[in-house]
Structures are given as C-alpha cells and as structure tokens.
PAVO-437635 format. One record per residue (C-alpha): x, y, z; chain; residue in three letters. Coordinates in nm, 3 decimals, padded with zeros to 5 digits. Example, Ala and Ser with C-alpha at 12.3 -4.5 7.8 and 13.67 -1.06 7.14 Angstrom:
<r u="01.230" v="-00.450" w="00.780" c="A" r="ala"/>
<r u="01.367" v="-00.106" w="00.714" c="A" r="ser"/>
This chain:
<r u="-00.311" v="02.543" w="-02.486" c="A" r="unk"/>
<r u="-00.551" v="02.638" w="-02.171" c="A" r="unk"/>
<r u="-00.690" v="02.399" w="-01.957" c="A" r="unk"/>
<r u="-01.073" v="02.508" w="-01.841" c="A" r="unk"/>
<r u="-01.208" v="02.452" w="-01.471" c="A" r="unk"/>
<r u="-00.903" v="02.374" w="-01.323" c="A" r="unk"/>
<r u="-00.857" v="02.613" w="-01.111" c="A" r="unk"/>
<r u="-00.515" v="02.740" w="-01.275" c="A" r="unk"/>
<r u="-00.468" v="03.096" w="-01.353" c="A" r="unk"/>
<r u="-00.297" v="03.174" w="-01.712" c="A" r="unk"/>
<r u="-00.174" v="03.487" w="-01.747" c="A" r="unk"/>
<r u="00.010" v="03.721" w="-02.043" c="A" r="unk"/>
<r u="00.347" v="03.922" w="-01.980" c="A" r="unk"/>
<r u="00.530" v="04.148" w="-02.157" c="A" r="unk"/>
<r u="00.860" v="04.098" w="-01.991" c="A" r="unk"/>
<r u="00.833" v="03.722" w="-02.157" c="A" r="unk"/>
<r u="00.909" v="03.847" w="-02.489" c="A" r="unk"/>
<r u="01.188" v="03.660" w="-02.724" c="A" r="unk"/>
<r u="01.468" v="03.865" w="-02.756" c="A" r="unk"/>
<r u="01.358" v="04.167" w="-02.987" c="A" r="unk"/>
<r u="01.505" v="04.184" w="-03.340" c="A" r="unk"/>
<r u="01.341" v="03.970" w="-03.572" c="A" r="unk"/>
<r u="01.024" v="04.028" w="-03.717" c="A" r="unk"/>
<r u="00.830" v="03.704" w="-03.562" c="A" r="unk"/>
<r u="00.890" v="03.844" w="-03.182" c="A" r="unk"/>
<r u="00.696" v="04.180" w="-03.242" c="A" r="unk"/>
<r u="00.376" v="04.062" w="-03.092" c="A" r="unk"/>
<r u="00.016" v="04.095" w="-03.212" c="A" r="unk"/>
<r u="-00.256" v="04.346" w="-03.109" c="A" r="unk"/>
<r u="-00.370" v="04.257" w="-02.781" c="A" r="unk"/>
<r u="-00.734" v="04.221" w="-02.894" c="A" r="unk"/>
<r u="-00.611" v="03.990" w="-03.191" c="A" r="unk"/>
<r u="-00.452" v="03.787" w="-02.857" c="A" r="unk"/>
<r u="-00.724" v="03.777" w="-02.644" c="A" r="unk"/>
<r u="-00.935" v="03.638" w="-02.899" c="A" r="unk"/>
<r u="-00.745" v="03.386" w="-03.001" c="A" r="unk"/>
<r u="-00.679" v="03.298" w="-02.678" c="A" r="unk"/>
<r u="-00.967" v="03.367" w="-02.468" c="A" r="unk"/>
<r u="-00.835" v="03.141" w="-02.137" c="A" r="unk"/>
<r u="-00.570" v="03.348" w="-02.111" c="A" r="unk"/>
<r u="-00.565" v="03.684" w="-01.906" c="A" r="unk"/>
<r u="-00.467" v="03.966" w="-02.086" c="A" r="unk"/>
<r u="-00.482" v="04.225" w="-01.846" c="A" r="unk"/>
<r u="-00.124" v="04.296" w="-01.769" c="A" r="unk"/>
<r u="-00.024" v="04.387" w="-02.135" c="A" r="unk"/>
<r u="-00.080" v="04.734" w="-02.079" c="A" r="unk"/>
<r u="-00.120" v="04.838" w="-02.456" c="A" r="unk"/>
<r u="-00.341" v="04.733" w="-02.765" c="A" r="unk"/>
<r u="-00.042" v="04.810" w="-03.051" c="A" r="unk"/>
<r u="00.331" v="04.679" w="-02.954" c="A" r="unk"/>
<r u="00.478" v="04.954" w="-02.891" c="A" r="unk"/>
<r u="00.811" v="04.789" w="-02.715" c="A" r="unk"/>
<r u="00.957" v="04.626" w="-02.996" c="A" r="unk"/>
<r u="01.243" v="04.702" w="-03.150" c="A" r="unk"/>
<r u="01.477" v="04.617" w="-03.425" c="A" r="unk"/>
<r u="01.769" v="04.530" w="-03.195" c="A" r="unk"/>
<r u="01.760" v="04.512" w="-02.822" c="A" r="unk"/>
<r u="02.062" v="04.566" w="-02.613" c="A" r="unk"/>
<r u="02.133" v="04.273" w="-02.323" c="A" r="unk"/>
<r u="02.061" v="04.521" w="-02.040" c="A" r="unk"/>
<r u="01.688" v="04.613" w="-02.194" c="A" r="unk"/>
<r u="01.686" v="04.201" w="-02.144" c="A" r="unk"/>
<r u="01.790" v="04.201" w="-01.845" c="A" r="unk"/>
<r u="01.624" v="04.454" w="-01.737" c="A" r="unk"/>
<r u="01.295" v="04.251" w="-01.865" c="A" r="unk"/>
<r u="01.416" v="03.955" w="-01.687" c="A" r="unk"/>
<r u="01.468" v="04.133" w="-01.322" c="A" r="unk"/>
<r u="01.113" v="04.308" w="-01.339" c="A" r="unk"/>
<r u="00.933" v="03.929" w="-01.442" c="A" r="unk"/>
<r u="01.166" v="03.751" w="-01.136" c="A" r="unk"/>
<r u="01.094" v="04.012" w="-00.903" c="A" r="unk"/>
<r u="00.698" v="03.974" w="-01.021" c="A" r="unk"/>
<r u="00.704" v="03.622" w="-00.967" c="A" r="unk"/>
<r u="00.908" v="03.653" w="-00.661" c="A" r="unk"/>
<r u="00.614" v="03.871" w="-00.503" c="A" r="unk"/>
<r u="00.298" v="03.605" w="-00.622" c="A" r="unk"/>
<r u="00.184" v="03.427" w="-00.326" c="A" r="unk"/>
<r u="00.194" v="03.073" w="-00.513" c="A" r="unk"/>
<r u="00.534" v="02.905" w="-00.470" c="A" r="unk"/>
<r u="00.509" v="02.664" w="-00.799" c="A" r="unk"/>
<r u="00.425" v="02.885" w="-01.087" c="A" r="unk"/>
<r u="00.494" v="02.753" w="-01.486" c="A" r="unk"/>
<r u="00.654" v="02.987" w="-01.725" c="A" r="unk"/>
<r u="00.636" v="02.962" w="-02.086" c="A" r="unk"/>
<r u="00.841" v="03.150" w="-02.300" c="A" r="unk"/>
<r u="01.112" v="03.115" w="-02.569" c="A" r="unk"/>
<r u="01.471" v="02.955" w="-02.546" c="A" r="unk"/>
<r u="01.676" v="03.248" w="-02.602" c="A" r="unk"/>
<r u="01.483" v="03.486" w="-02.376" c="A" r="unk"/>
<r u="01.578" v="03.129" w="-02.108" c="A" r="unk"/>
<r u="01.945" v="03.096" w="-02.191" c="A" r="unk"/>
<r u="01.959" v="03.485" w="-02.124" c="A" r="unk"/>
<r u="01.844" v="03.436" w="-01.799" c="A" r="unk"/>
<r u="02.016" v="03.152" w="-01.693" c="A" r="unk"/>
<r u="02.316" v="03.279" w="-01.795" c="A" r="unk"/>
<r u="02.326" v="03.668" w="-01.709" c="A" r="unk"/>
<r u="02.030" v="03.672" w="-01.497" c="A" r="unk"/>
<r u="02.028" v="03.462" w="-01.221" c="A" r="unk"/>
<r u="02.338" v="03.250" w="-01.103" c="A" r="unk"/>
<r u="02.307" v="02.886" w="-01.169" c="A" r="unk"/>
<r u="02.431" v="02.620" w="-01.068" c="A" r="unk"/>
<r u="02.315" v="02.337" w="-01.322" c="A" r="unk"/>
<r u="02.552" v="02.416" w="-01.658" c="A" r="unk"/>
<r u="02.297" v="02.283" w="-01.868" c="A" r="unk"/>
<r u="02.036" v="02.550" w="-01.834" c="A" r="unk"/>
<r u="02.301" v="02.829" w="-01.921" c="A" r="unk"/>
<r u="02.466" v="02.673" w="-02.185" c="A" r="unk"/>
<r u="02.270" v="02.570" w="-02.459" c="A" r="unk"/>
<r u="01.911" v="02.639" w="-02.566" c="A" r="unk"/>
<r u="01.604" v="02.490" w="-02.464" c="A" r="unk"/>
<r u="01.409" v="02.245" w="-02.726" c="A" r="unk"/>
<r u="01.104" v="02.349" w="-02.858" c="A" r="unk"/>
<r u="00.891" v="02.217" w="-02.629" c="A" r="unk"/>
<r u="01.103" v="02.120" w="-02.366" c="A" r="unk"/>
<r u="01.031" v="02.112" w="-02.017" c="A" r="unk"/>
<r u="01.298" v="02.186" w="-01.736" c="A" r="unk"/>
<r u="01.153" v="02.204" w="-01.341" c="A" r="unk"/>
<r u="01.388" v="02.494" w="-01.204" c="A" r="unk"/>
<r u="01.397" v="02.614" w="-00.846" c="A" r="unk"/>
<r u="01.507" v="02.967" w="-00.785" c="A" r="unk"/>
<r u="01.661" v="03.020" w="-00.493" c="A" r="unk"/>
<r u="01.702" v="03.416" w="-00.323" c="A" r="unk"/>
<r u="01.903" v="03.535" w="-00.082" c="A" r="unk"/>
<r u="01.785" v="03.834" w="00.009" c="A" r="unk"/>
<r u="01.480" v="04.038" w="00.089" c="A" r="unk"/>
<r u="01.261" v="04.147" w="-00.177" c="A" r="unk"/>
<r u="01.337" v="04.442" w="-00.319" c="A" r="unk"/>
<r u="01.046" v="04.679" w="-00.450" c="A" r="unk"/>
<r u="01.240" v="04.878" w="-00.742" c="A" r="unk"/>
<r u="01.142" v="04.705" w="-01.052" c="A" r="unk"/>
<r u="01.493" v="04.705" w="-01.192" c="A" r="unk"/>
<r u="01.659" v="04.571" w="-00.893" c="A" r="unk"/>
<r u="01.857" v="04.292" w="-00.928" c="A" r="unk"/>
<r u="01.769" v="03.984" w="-00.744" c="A" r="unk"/>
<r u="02.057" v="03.753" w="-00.606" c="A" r="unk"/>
<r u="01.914" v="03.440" w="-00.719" c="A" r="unk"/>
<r u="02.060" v="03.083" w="-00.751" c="A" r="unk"/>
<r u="01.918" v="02.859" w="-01.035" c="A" r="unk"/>
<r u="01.908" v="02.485" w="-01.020" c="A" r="unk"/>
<r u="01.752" v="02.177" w="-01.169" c="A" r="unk"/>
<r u="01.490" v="02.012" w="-00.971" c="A" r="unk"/>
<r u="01.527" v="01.610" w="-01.044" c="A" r="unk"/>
C-alpha cells in the first residue's frame, strides 16, 4: 500500500528481510518489485537476482542486518520514520538488538498487521562503521 502526493517517501531495504531460511523470505527480482510496486523506491536494493539469501542464517548475519538498518535510520534527517517489516526479523531486534525497556516488544511476536509506535533512544555518537553496534534503548510510545 503507497499513498500518492503526499509528500512521504517509501523506500525498499535489504537489511528488512525476514529471517532467511524458508523459501517465502527469498525475495523477488527487483524489476518484478518495482513493477508491482511502482510508489516504492527501489534504488537501494543493489541487485536484480537475490543473491543474499540463504537456507539458514546465523543470529549474528541478523544482527548484523539489524545494526547496518538502525545505524541507516539513525543517520536520515527525519526524526519519525515508519518501518515495515516482518515479526520475527522485530522480535530479533527487540530482543538482541537494541535494549528495551517495554517486555512486550521482546517477548512475543508482532500480529500481522500490528502497529507498535517505538522510540529509540541512543546514547552515543553515531558511529560510521556499518557493523557497529549502536547502544540503543527501545520503548513504547503511548
């Protein structure tokens, strides 16, 4: 779903991916994507074929996805920013990622559907190095 003419930016993102290992989270060619979805902007998937997937990822690959996407978003200038992305790839994060301090985002799975405003918190400088790990506190905003 893609809203026109309203000003909001969608983009695609590798680092989003549900955890790799079964056969429905090895993605689409990009050009199959971007037709199907022509709101959306495509530009950071840096390959036509998915060549990332594999049959089994180990939790620091994950992780490793999840510290390059927080330190992405942690370098956009906008400060409210809405990710979409699957519940396992979220209860990975929430619990190994990113400290939190809401028990309910790191220990159980998110709906389908479901919609949970989160504020990350960091407490420390930005750090360039794409696998960096980010000191950041998760918690519920209500």
């Amino acid at each position: 779903l893609s809203f026109k003419n309203l000003g909001v930016h969608f983009e695609a993102n590798e680092d989003l991916r549900e955890v790799y290992g079964c056969t429905s989270s090895q993605r689409r060619p990009k050009s199959v994507a971007k037709a199907e979805f022509p709101n959306i902007d495509f530009s950071k998937i840096e390959t036509e074929q998915d060549e990332v997937w594999t049959p089994i990822e180990e939790p620091l690959h994950l992780r490793t996805r999840q510290r390059r996407f927080i330190t992405y978003i942690r370098q956009q200038p906008e400060k409210k920013i809405g990710v979409v992305t699957h519940s396992l790839w979220l209860l990975a994060l929430f619990r190994d990622t990113v400290k939190c301090e809401e028990p309910s985002l790191n220990s159980s799975v998110f709906r389908t559907g479901e919609l949970k405003s989160v504020v990350l918190e960091f407490d420390e400088p930005i750090i360039e190095h794409a696998n960096a790990a980010h000191r950041a506190v998760a918690r519920v905003l209500r």
